[in-house]
LUMMAR-884547 format. One record per residue (C-alpha): residue in three letters; y, z, x. Coordinates in steps of 0.2 Angstrom, whole numbers, plus 5000, padded with zeros to 4 digits. Example, Ala and Ser with C-alpha at 12.3 -4.5 7.8 and 13.67 -1.06 7.14 Angstrom:
2
Ala497850395062/Ser499550365068/
***
This chain:
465
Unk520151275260/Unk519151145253/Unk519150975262/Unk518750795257/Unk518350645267/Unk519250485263/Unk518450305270/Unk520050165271/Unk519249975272/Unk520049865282/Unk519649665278/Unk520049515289/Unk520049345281/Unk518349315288/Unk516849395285/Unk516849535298/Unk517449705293/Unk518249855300/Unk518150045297/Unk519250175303/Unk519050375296/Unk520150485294/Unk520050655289/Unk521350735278/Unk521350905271/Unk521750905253/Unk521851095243/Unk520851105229/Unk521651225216/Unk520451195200/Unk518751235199/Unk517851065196/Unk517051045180/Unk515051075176/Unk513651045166/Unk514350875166/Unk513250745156/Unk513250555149/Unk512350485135/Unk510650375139/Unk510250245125/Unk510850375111/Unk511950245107/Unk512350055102/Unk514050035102/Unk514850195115/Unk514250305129/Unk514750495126/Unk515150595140/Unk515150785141/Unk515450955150/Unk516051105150/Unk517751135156/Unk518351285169/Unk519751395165/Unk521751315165/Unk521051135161/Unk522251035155/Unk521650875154/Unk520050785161/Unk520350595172/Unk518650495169/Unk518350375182/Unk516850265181/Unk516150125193/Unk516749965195/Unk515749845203/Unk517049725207/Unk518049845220/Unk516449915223/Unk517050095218/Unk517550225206/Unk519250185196/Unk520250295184/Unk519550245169/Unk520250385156/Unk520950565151/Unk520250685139/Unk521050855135/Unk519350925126/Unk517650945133/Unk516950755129/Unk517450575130/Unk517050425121/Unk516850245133/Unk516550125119/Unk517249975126/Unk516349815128/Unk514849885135/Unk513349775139/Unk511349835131/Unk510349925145/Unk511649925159/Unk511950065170/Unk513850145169/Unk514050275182/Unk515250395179/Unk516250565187/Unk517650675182/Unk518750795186/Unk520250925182/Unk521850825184/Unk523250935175/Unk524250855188/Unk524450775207/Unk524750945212/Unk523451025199/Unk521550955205/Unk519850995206/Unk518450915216/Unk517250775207/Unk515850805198/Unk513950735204/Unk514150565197/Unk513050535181/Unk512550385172/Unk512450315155/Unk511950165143/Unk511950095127/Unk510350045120/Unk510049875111/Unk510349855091/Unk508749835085/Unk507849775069/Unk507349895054/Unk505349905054/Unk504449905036/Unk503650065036/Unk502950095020/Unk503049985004/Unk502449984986/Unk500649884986/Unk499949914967/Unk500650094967/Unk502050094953/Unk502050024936/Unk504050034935/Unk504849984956/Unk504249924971/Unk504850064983/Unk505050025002/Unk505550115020/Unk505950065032/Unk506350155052/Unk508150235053/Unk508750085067/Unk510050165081/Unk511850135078/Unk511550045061/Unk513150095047/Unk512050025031/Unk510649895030/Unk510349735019/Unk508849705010/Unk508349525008/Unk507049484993/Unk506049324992/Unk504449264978/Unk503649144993/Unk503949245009/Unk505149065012/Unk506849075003/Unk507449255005/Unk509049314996/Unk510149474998/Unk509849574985/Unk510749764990/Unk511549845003/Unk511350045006/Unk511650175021/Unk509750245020/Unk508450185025/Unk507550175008/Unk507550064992/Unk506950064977/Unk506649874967/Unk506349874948/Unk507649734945/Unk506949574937/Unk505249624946/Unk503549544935/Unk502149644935/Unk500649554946/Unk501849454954/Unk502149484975/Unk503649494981/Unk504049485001/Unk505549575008/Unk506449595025/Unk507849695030/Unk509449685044/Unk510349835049/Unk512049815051/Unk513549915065/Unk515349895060/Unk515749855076/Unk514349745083/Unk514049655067/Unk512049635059/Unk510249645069/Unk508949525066/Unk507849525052/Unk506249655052/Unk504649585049/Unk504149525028/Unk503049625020/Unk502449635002/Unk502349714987/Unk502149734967/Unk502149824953/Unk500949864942/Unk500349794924/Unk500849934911/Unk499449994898/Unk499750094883/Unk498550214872/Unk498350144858/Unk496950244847/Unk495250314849/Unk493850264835/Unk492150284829/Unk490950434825/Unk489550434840/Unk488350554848/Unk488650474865/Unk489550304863/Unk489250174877/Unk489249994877/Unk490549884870/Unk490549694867/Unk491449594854/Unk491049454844/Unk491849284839/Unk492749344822/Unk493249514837/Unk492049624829/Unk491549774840/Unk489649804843/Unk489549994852/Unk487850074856/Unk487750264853/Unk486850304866/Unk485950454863/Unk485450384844/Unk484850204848/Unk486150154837/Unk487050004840/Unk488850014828/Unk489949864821/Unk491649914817/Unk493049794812/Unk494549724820/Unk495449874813/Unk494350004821/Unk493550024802/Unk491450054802/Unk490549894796/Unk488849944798/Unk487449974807/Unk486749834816/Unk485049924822/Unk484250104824/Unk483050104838/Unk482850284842/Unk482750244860/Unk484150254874/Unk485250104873/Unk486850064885/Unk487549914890/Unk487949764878/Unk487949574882/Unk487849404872/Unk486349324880/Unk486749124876/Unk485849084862/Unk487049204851/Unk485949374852/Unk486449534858/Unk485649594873/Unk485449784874/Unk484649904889/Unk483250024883/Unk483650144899/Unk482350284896/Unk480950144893/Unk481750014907/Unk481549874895/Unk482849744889/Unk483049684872/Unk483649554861/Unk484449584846/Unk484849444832/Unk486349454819/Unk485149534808/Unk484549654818/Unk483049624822/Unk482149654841/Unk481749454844/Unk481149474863/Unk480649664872/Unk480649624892/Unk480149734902/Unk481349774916/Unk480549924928/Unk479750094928/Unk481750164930/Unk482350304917/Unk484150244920/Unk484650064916/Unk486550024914/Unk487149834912/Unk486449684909/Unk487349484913/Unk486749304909/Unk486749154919/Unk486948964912/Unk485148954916/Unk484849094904/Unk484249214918/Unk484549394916/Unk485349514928/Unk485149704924/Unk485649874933/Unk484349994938/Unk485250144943/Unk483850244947/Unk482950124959/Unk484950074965/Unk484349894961/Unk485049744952/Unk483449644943/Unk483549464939/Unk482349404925/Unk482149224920/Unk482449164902/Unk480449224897/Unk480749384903/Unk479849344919/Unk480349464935/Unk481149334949/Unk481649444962/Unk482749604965/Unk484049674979/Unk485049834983/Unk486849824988/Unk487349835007/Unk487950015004/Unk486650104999/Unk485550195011/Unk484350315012/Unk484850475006/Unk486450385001/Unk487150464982/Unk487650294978/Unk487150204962/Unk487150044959/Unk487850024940/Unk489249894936/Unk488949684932/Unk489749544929/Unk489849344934/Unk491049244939/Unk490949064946/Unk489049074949/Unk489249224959/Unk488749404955/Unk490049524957/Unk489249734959/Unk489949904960/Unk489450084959/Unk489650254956/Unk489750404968/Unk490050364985/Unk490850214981/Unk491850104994/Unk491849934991/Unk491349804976/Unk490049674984/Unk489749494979/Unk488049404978/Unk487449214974/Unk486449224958/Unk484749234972/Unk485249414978/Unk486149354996/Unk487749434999/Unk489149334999/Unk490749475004/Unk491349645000/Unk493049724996/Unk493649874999/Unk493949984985/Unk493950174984/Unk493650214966/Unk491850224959/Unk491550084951/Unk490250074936/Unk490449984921/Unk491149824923/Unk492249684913/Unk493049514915/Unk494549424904/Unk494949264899/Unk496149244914/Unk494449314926/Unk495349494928/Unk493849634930/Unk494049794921/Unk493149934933/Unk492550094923/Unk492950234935/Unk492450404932/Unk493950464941/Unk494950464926/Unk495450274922/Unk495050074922/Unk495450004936/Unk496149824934/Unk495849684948/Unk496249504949/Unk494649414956/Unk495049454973/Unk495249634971/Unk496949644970/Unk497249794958/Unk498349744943/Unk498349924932/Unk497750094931/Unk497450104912/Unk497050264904/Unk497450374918/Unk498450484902/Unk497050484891/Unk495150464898/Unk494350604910/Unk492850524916/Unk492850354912/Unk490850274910/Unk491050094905/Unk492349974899/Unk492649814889/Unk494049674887/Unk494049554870/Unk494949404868/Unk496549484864/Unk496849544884/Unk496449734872/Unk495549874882/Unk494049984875/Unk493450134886/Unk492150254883/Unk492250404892/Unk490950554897/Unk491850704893/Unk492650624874/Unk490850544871/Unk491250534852/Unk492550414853/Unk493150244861/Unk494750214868/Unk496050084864/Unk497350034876/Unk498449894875/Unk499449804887/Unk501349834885/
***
Protein backbone atom coordinates (compact mmCIF):
# COMPACT_ATOMS: atom_id res chain seq x y z
CA UNK A 1 0.00 0.00 0.00
CA UNK A 2 1.19 3.08 -1.14
CA UNK A 3 1.38 6.03 1.55
CA UNK A 4 1.36 9.77 1.50
CA UNK A 5 2.43 12.25 3.88
CA UNK A 6 0.16 15.30 4.44
CA UNK A 7 1.70 18.58 6.30
CA UNK A 8 -1.49 20.61 8.11
CA UNK A 9 -0.44 24.58 8.92
CA UNK A 10 -1.61 25.94 11.84
CA UNK A 11 -1.42 30.06 11.92
CA UNK A 12 -2.07 32.31 15.08
CA UNK A 13 -2.71 35.89 14.39
CA UNK A 14 0.82 36.66 15.20
CA UNK A 15 3.68 35.75 13.50
CA UNK A 16 4.73 32.61 15.18
CA UNK A 17 3.56 29.39 13.61
CA UNK A 18 2.66 25.78 14.38
CA UNK A 19 3.25 22.39 12.73
CA UNK A 20 1.59 19.30 13.73
CA UNK A 21 2.17 15.80 11.18
CA UNK A 22 0.04 13.55 10.68
CA UNK A 23 0.33 10.47 8.72
CA UNK A 24 -2.49 9.13 6.83
CA UNK A 25 -2.58 6.14 4.69
CA UNK A 26 -4.33 6.86 1.44
CA UNK A 27 -4.66 3.75 -1.44
CA UNK A 28 -3.39 4.51 -4.59
CA UNK A 29 -5.31 2.48 -7.33
CA UNK A 30 -4.02 4.24 -10.63
CA UNK A 31 -0.64 4.15 -11.76
CA UNK A 32 0.55 7.78 -11.85
CA UNK A 33 1.13 9.26 -15.17
CA UNK A 34 4.87 9.48 -16.90
CA UNK A 35 6.87 11.06 -19.21
CA UNK A 36 5.36 14.04 -18.02
CA UNK A 37 6.49 17.30 -19.73
CA UNK A 38 5.80 21.21 -19.88
CA UNK A 39 6.69 23.56 -22.54
CA UNK A 40 9.81 26.18 -22.05
CA UNK A 41 9.75 29.50 -24.04
CA UNK A 42 8.02 27.34 -27.08
CA UNK A 43 5.34 29.65 -26.79
CA UNK A 44 4.07 33.43 -26.34
CA UNK A 45 0.69 33.14 -25.48
CA UNK A 46 0.19 29.38 -23.65
CA UNK A 47 2.24 26.81 -21.81
CA UNK A 48 1.64 23.10 -23.23
CA UNK A 49 1.77 20.38 -20.88
CA UNK A 50 2.29 16.62 -21.89
CA UNK A 51 2.49 12.93 -20.90
CA UNK A 52 1.70 9.85 -21.42
CA UNK A 53 -1.21 8.29 -19.70
CA UNK A 54 -1.38 4.80 -17.91
CA UNK A 55 -4.08 2.30 -18.55
CA UNK A 56 -8.05 3.23 -17.23
CA UNK A 57 -7.36 6.93 -17.24
CA UNK A 58 -10.16 8.83 -17.40
CA UNK A 59 -9.45 12.08 -16.85
CA UNK A 60 -6.16 14.12 -15.93
CA UNK A 61 -6.44 17.16 -12.64
CA UNK A 62 -3.62 19.71 -13.39
CA UNK A 63 -2.57 21.42 -10.50
CA UNK A 64 -0.07 24.15 -10.82
CA UNK A 65 1.74 26.40 -8.03
CA UNK A 66 0.28 29.24 -6.43
CA UNK A 67 2.44 31.53 -4.75
CA UNK A 68 -0.21 33.14 -2.81
CA UNK A 69 -1.10 29.85 -0.70
CA UNK A 70 2.31 28.96 -1.13
CA UNK A 71 1.21 25.61 -2.72
CA UNK A 72 -0.12 23.55 -5.53
CA UNK A 73 -3.92 24.18 -6.51
CA UNK A 74 -6.31 22.18 -8.75
CA UNK A 75 -5.87 24.22 -11.70
CA UNK A 76 -7.71 21.86 -14.59
CA UNK A 77 -8.74 18.41 -16.07
CA UNK A 78 -7.93 16.99 -19.34
CA UNK A 79 -9.20 13.59 -20.62
CA UNK A 80 -6.33 13.35 -23.49
CA UNK A 81 -2.64 13.22 -23.07
CA UNK A 82 -1.95 17.23 -23.00
CA UNK A 83 -3.24 20.43 -21.67
CA UNK A 84 -3.20 23.95 -22.64
CA UNK A 85 -2.57 26.91 -19.61
CA UNK A 86 -3.03 29.81 -21.80
CA UNK A 87 -4.30 32.13 -19.28
CA UNK A 88 -2.74 35.55 -18.50
CA UNK A 89 0.53 34.19 -18.17
CA UNK A 90 3.51 36.78 -17.60
CA UNK A 91 6.98 36.52 -20.25
CA UNK A 92 9.95 34.49 -18.58
CA UNK A 93 8.03 33.43 -15.46
CA UNK A 94 8.38 30.24 -13.99
CA UNK A 95 4.93 28.14 -13.78
CA UNK A 96 5.49 24.93 -11.95
CA UNK A 97 3.17 22.20 -12.56
CA UNK A 98 2.14 18.33 -11.58
CA UNK A 99 -0.66 16.05 -12.47
CA UNK A 100 -2.32 13.14 -11.84
CA UNK A 101 -5.02 10.30 -12.58
CA UNK A 102 -8.22 11.56 -10.94
CA UNK A 103 -11.20 9.45 -12.68
CA UNK A 104 -12.67 10.00 -9.19
CA UNK A 105 -12.19 10.56 -5.27
CA UNK A 106 -12.11 6.97 -4.96
CA UNK A 107 -10.11 6.57 -8.42
CA UNK A 108 -6.29 8.26 -7.87
CA UNK A 109 -2.99 7.99 -8.60
CA UNK A 110 0.17 9.56 -6.93
CA UNK A 111 1.64 13.11 -8.47
CA UNK A 112 3.86 13.30 -10.94
CA UNK A 113 7.68 15.06 -10.36
CA UNK A 114 6.74 18.49 -10.67
CA UNK A 115 7.92 20.17 -13.96
CA UNK A 116 8.09 23.83 -15.06
CA UNK A 117 7.12 25.97 -17.82
CA UNK A 118 7.19 29.55 -19.44
CA UNK A 119 6.10 31.55 -22.15
CA UNK A 120 8.73 33.42 -23.92
CA UNK A 121 8.63 37.30 -24.77
CA UNK A 122 6.81 38.47 -28.33
CA UNK A 123 9.54 39.71 -29.94
CA UNK A 124 10.34 41.96 -33.07
CA UNK A 125 10.83 40.57 -36.78
CA UNK A 126 14.51 41.03 -37.75
CA UNK A 127 15.41 42.03 -41.53
CA UNK A 128 17.26 39.37 -42.75
CA UNK A 129 17.77 39.70 -46.32
CA UNK A 130 16.53 42.68 -48.67
CA UNK A 131 16.80 43.55 -52.27
CA UNK A 132 19.94 46.13 -52.58
CA UNK A 133 20.27 46.80 -56.56
CA UNK A 134 19.51 43.11 -57.17
CA UNK A 135 16.06 43.17 -59.25
CA UNK A 136 14.99 45.40 -61.96
CA UNK A 137 11.06 44.52 -61.28
CA UNK A 138 10.52 44.30 -56.74
CA UNK A 139 12.28 44.89 -53.90
CA UNK A 140 12.07 41.45 -52.05
CA UNK A 141 12.75 41.28 -48.27
CA UNK A 142 12.83 38.42 -45.27
CA UNK A 143 12.59 38.80 -42.47
CA UNK A 144 13.03 35.91 -39.08
CA UNK A 145 9.88 33.80 -38.37
CA UNK A 146 9.13 35.78 -34.71
CA UNK A 147 7.49 33.19 -31.98
CA UNK A 148 3.84 33.21 -31.61
CA UNK A 149 3.40 35.74 -34.34
CA UNK A 150 -0.29 35.01 -36.54
CA UNK A 151 0.71 37.43 -39.64
CA UNK A 152 3.15 40.41 -39.74
CA UNK A 153 2.76 44.17 -41.11
CA UNK A 154 5.22 45.78 -43.34
CA UNK A 155 5.65 49.47 -43.01
CA UNK A 156 7.19 51.32 -46.06
CA UNK A 157 8.83 54.85 -45.91
CA UNK A 158 11.01 57.10 -48.87
CA UNK A 159 13.14 58.94 -45.93
CA UNK A 160 13.50 56.20 -43.23
CA UNK A 161 10.98 59.04 -41.21
CA UNK A 162 7.36 58.76 -42.16
CA UNK A 163 6.69 54.98 -42.45
CA UNK A 164 3.17 53.63 -43.64
CA UNK A 165 1.56 50.18 -43.77
CA UNK A 166 1.57 48.93 -46.79
CA UNK A 167 0.62 44.88 -46.54
CA UNK A 168 -0.02 42.40 -44.24
CA UNK A 169 0.92 38.49 -44.85
CA UNK A 170 1.31 35.28 -42.62
CA UNK A 171 5.01 34.54 -43.91
CA UNK A 172 7.77 35.88 -43.40
CA UNK A 173 8.62 37.19 -46.83
CA UNK A 174 7.35 40.07 -49.24
CA UNK A 175 7.85 40.96 -52.36
CA UNK A 176 7.41 45.28 -53.25
CA UNK A 177 6.94 46.27 -56.93
CA UNK A 178 4.02 48.64 -56.11
CA UNK A 179 4.72 52.22 -57.14
CA UNK A 180 8.62 51.43 -56.51
CA UNK A 181 10.94 54.01 -58.87
CA UNK A 182 14.02 52.63 -60.07
CA UNK A 183 17.24 54.33 -58.32
CA UNK A 184 15.03 55.49 -55.57
CA UNK A 185 15.72 53.88 -51.77
CA UNK A 186 13.24 52.84 -50.05
CA UNK A 187 13.33 51.92 -45.99
CA UNK A 188 11.19 49.30 -44.51
CA UNK A 189 10.29 47.93 -40.89
CA UNK A 190 8.17 45.35 -39.91
CA UNK A 191 5.80 44.30 -36.63
CA UNK A 192 4.70 40.89 -35.95
CA UNK A 193 1.53 40.49 -34.75
CA UNK A 194 -0.55 37.49 -32.11
CA UNK A 195 -4.30 37.43 -32.06
CA UNK A 196 -4.23 37.36 -28.65
CA UNK A 197 -1.37 39.68 -27.32
CA UNK A 198 -1.81 42.16 -29.96
CA UNK A 199 1.43 43.66 -32.24
CA UNK A 200 5.43 43.55 -31.22
CA UNK A 201 7.52 46.51 -31.71
CA UNK A 202 8.83 47.43 -35.01
CA UNK A 203 12.27 45.43 -36.38
CA UNK A 204 15.03 47.63 -37.20
CA UNK A 205 14.79 49.80 -41.07
CA UNK A 206 16.57 48.73 -43.61
CA UNK A 207 16.82 49.60 -47.32
CA UNK A 208 16.49 48.75 -50.76
CA UNK A 209 15.91 49.44 -54.49
CA UNK A 210 15.30 48.36 -57.76
CA UNK A 211 17.11 48.46 -60.51
CA UNK A 212 17.16 50.82 -63.71
CA UNK A 213 15.78 48.74 -66.76
CA UNK A 214 17.80 48.70 -70.14
CA UNK A 215 16.69 47.33 -73.36
CA UNK A 216 18.74 45.92 -76.72
CA UNK A 217 18.22 47.99 -79.00
CA UNK A 218 20.42 47.19 -82.15
CA UNK A 219 24.01 46.34 -82.94
CA UNK A 220 25.83 48.38 -85.92
CA UNK A 221 28.86 48.83 -87.96
CA UNK A 222 31.16 46.51 -90.10
CA UNK A 223 34.72 46.39 -87.93
CA UNK A 224 37.62 44.08 -87.54
CA UNK A 225 37.75 44.72 -83.83
CA UNK A 226 35.57 47.77 -82.84
CA UNK A 227 36.73 49.57 -79.73
CA UNK A 228 36.24 53.08 -78.62
CA UNK A 229 33.29 55.11 -78.73
CA UNK A 230 32.70 58.92 -78.35
CA UNK A 231 30.08 61.14 -79.82
CA UNK A 232 30.00 64.45 -81.12
CA UNK A 233 27.86 67.60 -80.67
CA UNK A 234 25.40 67.00 -83.84
CA UNK A 235 25.47 62.87 -81.79
CA UNK A 236 27.57 61.52 -84.41
CA UNK A 237 29.44 58.34 -83.42
CA UNK A 238 33.46 58.14 -83.80
CA UNK A 239 34.31 54.22 -83.27
CA UNK A 240 38.04 53.09 -83.62
CA UNK A 241 38.58 49.55 -85.28
CA UNK A 242 41.09 48.46 -83.51
CA UNK A 243 42.94 45.99 -85.31
CA UNK A 244 42.70 48.38 -88.74
CA UNK A 245 43.60 51.83 -87.22
CA UNK A 246 40.49 52.92 -88.55
CA UNK A 247 38.52 55.37 -86.64
CA UNK A 248 34.57 55.13 -88.25
CA UNK A 249 31.69 58.07 -88.18
CA UNK A 250 28.32 56.65 -88.27
CA UNK A 251 25.24 58.78 -87.93
CA UNK A 252 22.55 59.18 -85.44
CA UNK A 253 20.73 56.30 -87.13
CA UNK A 254 23.54 53.80 -86.95
CA UNK A 255 24.23 54.57 -90.85
CA UNK A 256 28.33 54.65 -91.98
CA UNK A 257 29.40 58.50 -92.77
CA UNK A 258 32.82 57.98 -93.44
CA UNK A 259 35.95 57.37 -92.47
CA UNK A 260 37.64 59.90 -90.28
CA UNK A 261 41.42 58.45 -90.52
CA UNK A 262 43.35 55.25 -91.45
CA UNK A 263 46.40 54.91 -89.45
CA UNK A 264 47.34 51.31 -89.79
CA UNK A 265 48.48 51.28 -86.12
CA UNK A 266 46.49 49.96 -83.10
CA UNK A 267 43.98 52.50 -81.76
CA UNK A 268 41.43 52.12 -78.61
CA UNK A 269 40.04 54.57 -76.60
CA UNK A 270 38.43 57.84 -77.86
CA UNK A 271 38.30 61.35 -76.08
CA UNK A 272 37.58 65.01 -77.03
CA UNK A 273 40.54 66.77 -75.85
CA UNK A 274 39.32 70.57 -75.25
CA UNK A 275 40.23 72.38 -78.16
CA UNK A 276 37.46 70.04 -80.21
CA UNK A 277 39.96 67.27 -81.42
CA UNK A 278 39.63 63.77 -81.05
CA UNK A 279 42.19 62.08 -78.88
CA UNK A 280 43.09 58.59 -79.86
CA UNK A 281 45.55 55.74 -78.07
CA UNK A 282 48.15 54.28 -80.34
CA UNK A 283 48.48 51.05 -78.02
CA UNK A 284 51.17 49.02 -79.90
CA UNK A 285 53.38 52.19 -80.34
CA UNK A 286 52.29 53.80 -76.68
CA UNK A 287 51.85 57.19 -78.17
CA UNK A 288 48.80 59.43 -77.98
CA UNK A 289 47.34 61.30 -80.87
CA UNK A 290 45.33 64.18 -81.82
CA UNK A 291 42.97 64.08 -84.47
CA UNK A 292 41.16 67.20 -86.06
CA UNK A 293 37.66 67.09 -87.94
CA UNK A 294 39.61 66.58 -91.01
CA UNK A 295 41.59 64.01 -90.09
CA UNK A 296 44.61 64.79 -89.86
CA UNK A 297 47.24 63.67 -86.85
CA UNK A 298 47.78 67.48 -85.27
CA UNK A 299 50.04 66.40 -82.20
CA UNK A 300 51.86 62.43 -81.76
CA UNK A 301 52.83 62.34 -77.88
CA UNK A 302 54.64 59.87 -76.73
CA UNK A 303 53.16 58.05 -73.76
CA UNK A 304 55.63 54.93 -72.71
CA UNK A 305 57.34 51.86 -74.07
CA UNK A 306 53.82 49.76 -73.16
CA UNK A 307 52.34 47.62 -76.08
CA UNK A 308 48.92 47.98 -74.36
CA UNK A 309 47.41 51.45 -73.89
CA UNK A 310 43.51 51.72 -73.24
CA UNK A 311 41.95 55.19 -72.22
CA UNK A 312 42.66 58.48 -72.20
CA UNK A 313 40.80 61.72 -70.15
CA UNK A 314 41.39 65.53 -70.12
CA UNK A 315 41.55 67.97 -67.32
CA UNK A 316 40.38 71.84 -67.50
CA UNK A 317 44.17 72.52 -67.62
CA UNK A 318 44.44 70.39 -70.72
CA UNK A 319 46.40 67.75 -69.09
CA UNK A 320 46.23 64.22 -70.30
CA UNK A 321 45.46 61.14 -68.26
CA UNK A 322 46.14 57.71 -70.29
CA UNK A 323 45.91 53.97 -69.09
CA UNK A 324 48.94 51.84 -69.42
CA UNK A 325 47.71 48.49 -69.03
CA UNK A 326 50.83 46.79 -69.50
CA UNK A 327 52.91 48.79 -67.02
CA UNK A 328 49.47 48.87 -64.59
CA UNK A 329 49.93 52.66 -64.76
CA UNK A 330 47.89 55.72 -65.15
CA UNK A 331 50.22 58.47 -67.03
CA UNK A 332 49.41 62.22 -66.77
CA UNK A 333 50.90 64.35 -69.61
CA UNK A 334 50.58 68.08 -69.78
CA UNK A 335 48.91 70.05 -72.48
CA UNK A 336 52.61 69.81 -74.68
CA UNK A 337 52.67 66.29 -74.42
CA UNK A 338 55.19 66.69 -71.62
CA UNK A 339 55.35 63.47 -69.02
CA UNK A 340 54.33 64.98 -65.26
CA UNK A 341 54.13 62.08 -63.34
CA UNK A 342 52.61 58.46 -63.07
CA UNK A 343 51.01 56.20 -60.25
CA UNK A 344 49.67 52.45 -60.00
CA UNK A 345 46.49 51.81 -58.08
CA UNK A 346 46.53 50.54 -54.31
CA UNK A 347 45.45 47.17 -55.67
CA UNK A 348 48.02 46.09 -57.73
CA UNK A 349 50.95 44.09 -56.45
CA UNK A 350 53.57 42.24 -57.40
CA UNK A 351 52.61 39.18 -59.29
CA UNK A 352 48.99 40.60 -58.81
CA UNK A 353 46.80 39.69 -62.49
CA UNK A 354 45.25 43.10 -62.12
CA UNK A 355 45.24 45.78 -64.92
CA UNK A 356 44.78 48.98 -64.48
CA UNK A 357 42.49 49.95 -67.71
CA UNK A 358 39.25 52.24 -67.16
CA UNK A 359 39.17 56.37 -66.80
CA UNK A 360 37.07 59.03 -66.32
CA UNK A 361 36.86 62.59 -64.29
CA UNK A 362 34.58 63.91 -62.14
CA UNK A 363 34.75 66.98 -59.93
CA UNK A 364 38.67 67.25 -60.37
CA UNK A 365 38.99 63.86 -59.13
CA UNK A 366 40.26 60.92 -61.13
CA UNK A 367 37.97 57.95 -60.72
CA UNK A 368 40.06 54.17 -61.99
CA UNK A 369 39.21 50.61 -62.40
CA UNK A 370 40.51 47.48 -63.80
CA UNK A 371 40.29 44.25 -65.20
CA UNK A 372 40.95 40.76 -63.59
CA UNK A 373 41.21 40.59 -60.08
CA UNK A 374 39.15 43.32 -59.65
CA UNK A 375 37.71 44.43 -56.15
CA UNK A 376 37.28 47.87 -55.88
CA UNK A 377 37.14 51.21 -58.18
CA UNK A 378 39.72 53.77 -56.68
CA UNK A 379 39.80 57.60 -56.67
CA UNK A 380 42.72 60.01 -57.12
CA UNK A 381 43.28 63.92 -57.16
CA UNK A 382 44.46 65.00 -60.62
CA UNK A 383 48.41 64.57 -58.86
CA UNK A 384 48.03 60.74 -58.44
CA UNK A 385 47.26 60.71 -54.33
CA UNK A 386 44.48 58.53 -53.41
CA UNK A 387 41.53 59.81 -52.27
CA UNK A 388 39.08 56.49 -51.48
CA UNK A 389 38.15 53.29 -52.82
CA UNK A 390 34.80 51.27 -53.25
CA UNK A 391 34.14 48.02 -53.32
CA UNK A 392 32.99 46.60 -56.39
CA UNK A 393 33.34 43.02 -57.49
CA UNK A 394 33.07 43.09 -61.27
CA UNK A 395 36.19 43.82 -63.44
CA UNK A 396 36.02 47.00 -64.24
CA UNK A 397 37.66 48.34 -67.71
CA UNK A 398 36.37 50.89 -69.95
CA UNK A 399 34.77 53.53 -68.27
CA UNK A 400 31.75 56.26 -68.84
CA UNK A 401 29.97 59.23 -67.29
CA UNK A 402 26.39 60.85 -68.18
CA UNK A 403 25.00 64.14 -67.96
CA UNK A 404 23.48 63.39 -64.42
CA UNK A 405 27.45 62.07 -63.42
CA UNK A 406 26.33 58.26 -63.65
CA UNK A 407 29.64 55.84 -64.67
CA UNK A 408 28.96 53.22 -67.06
CA UNK A 409 31.67 50.30 -66.20
CA UNK A 410 32.66 47.83 -69.14
CA UNK A 411 32.83 44.43 -67.47
CA UNK A 412 33.94 41.51 -69.14
CA UNK A 413 31.62 39.52 -67.13
CA UNK A 414 28.97 39.91 -69.58
CA UNK A 415 27.34 43.47 -68.97
CA UNK A 416 27.81 47.39 -68.18
CA UNK A 417 27.46 48.05 -64.88
CA UNK A 418 25.71 51.35 -64.04
CA UNK A 419 26.72 53.34 -60.74
CA UNK A 420 25.63 56.55 -59.28
CA UNK A 421 28.85 58.58 -58.31
CA UNK A 422 29.05 56.80 -55.20
CA UNK A 423 29.11 53.45 -56.52
CA UNK A 424 25.74 52.71 -55.84
CA UNK A 425 24.82 50.25 -58.74
CA UNK A 426 21.75 51.57 -60.90
CA UNK A 427 21.61 48.79 -63.83
CA UNK A 428 23.10 45.83 -65.27
CA UNK A 429 22.60 46.48 -68.95
CA UNK A 430 23.28 44.03 -71.58
CA UNK A 431 23.58 41.09 -69.38
CA UNK A 432 21.02 39.47 -72.49
CA UNK A 433 23.08 40.43 -75.14
CA UNK A 434 27.16 41.11 -74.65
CA UNK A 435 29.63 38.07 -73.55
CA UNK A 436 32.66 39.88 -72.65
CA UNK A 437 31.90 43.41 -72.49
CA UNK A 438 35.51 45.54 -73.29
CA UNK A 439 34.55 49.28 -73.21
CA UNK A 440 31.48 51.31 -73.17
CA UNK A 441 30.14 54.72 -73.97
CA UNK A 442 26.99 57.03 -72.93
CA UNK A 443 25.78 60.12 -75.34
CA UNK A 444 23.62 62.86 -74.47
CA UNK A 445 20.57 61.07 -74.95
CA UNK A 446 21.22 58.72 -71.57
CA UNK A 447 21.80 55.80 -74.87
CA UNK A 448 24.19 52.96 -74.13
CA UNK A 449 26.95 51.78 -76.76
CA UNK A 450 29.09 48.62 -75.75
CA UNK A 451 31.64 46.86 -77.69
CA UNK A 452 32.08 43.57 -76.79
CA UNK A 453 35.31 40.93 -77.26
CA UNK A 454 33.60 37.87 -78.36
CA UNK A 455 31.04 39.99 -81.07
CA UNK A 456 34.07 42.35 -82.09
CA UNK A 457 32.32 43.30 -85.48
CA UNK A 458 29.65 45.02 -84.04
CA UNK A 459 28.38 47.84 -81.31
CA UNK A 460 25.76 47.45 -79.07
CA UNK A 461 22.85 49.62 -78.54
CA UNK A 462 20.89 49.58 -75.41
CA UNK A 463 18.27 52.03 -74.24
CA UNK A 464 16.87 52.83 -71.08
CA UNK A 465 13.26 51.76 -70.75
Amino acid sequence: MKKIHLLFLATSFIVFFSCEEKELEIEFLLDTPNEFRVSKGDYVDKIFLEWNNPPKTERIEIFRFDSTLNDYKSFGFSETSNYIDSSELISEAYYYYKIRVNNSSDELSDFTNYDYGYVSGFESPIITNIGYGISSSSIDIEWNSVNGADNYIIYRSGNNEDFAEIQTTNINSYSDSETVFAGKIYYYKVKAINNQLGQSGFSQPDSGYILENYSYTTSFGDFSYGYGIEFDENNKIYVSDNQSGIIKIYNSDYSFDKNLISTGIILRGLSWANDGDLLAVNSGGGRLLKIDNSGNITSDFYVSNSTILREVITDSDNNYYITDVSNNDIVKLNSSGEYVTKWKMKQVSEGSSFYTSGLEIQDNKIIAGGVNSSNYIEVYDLSGNFVRQWDFSYAAGYISQDTDGNLYFASFTNKVIKTDSNGKILAFIGNDKLQRCESVSVNSSGIVFASDENQPNKIHVFTKN
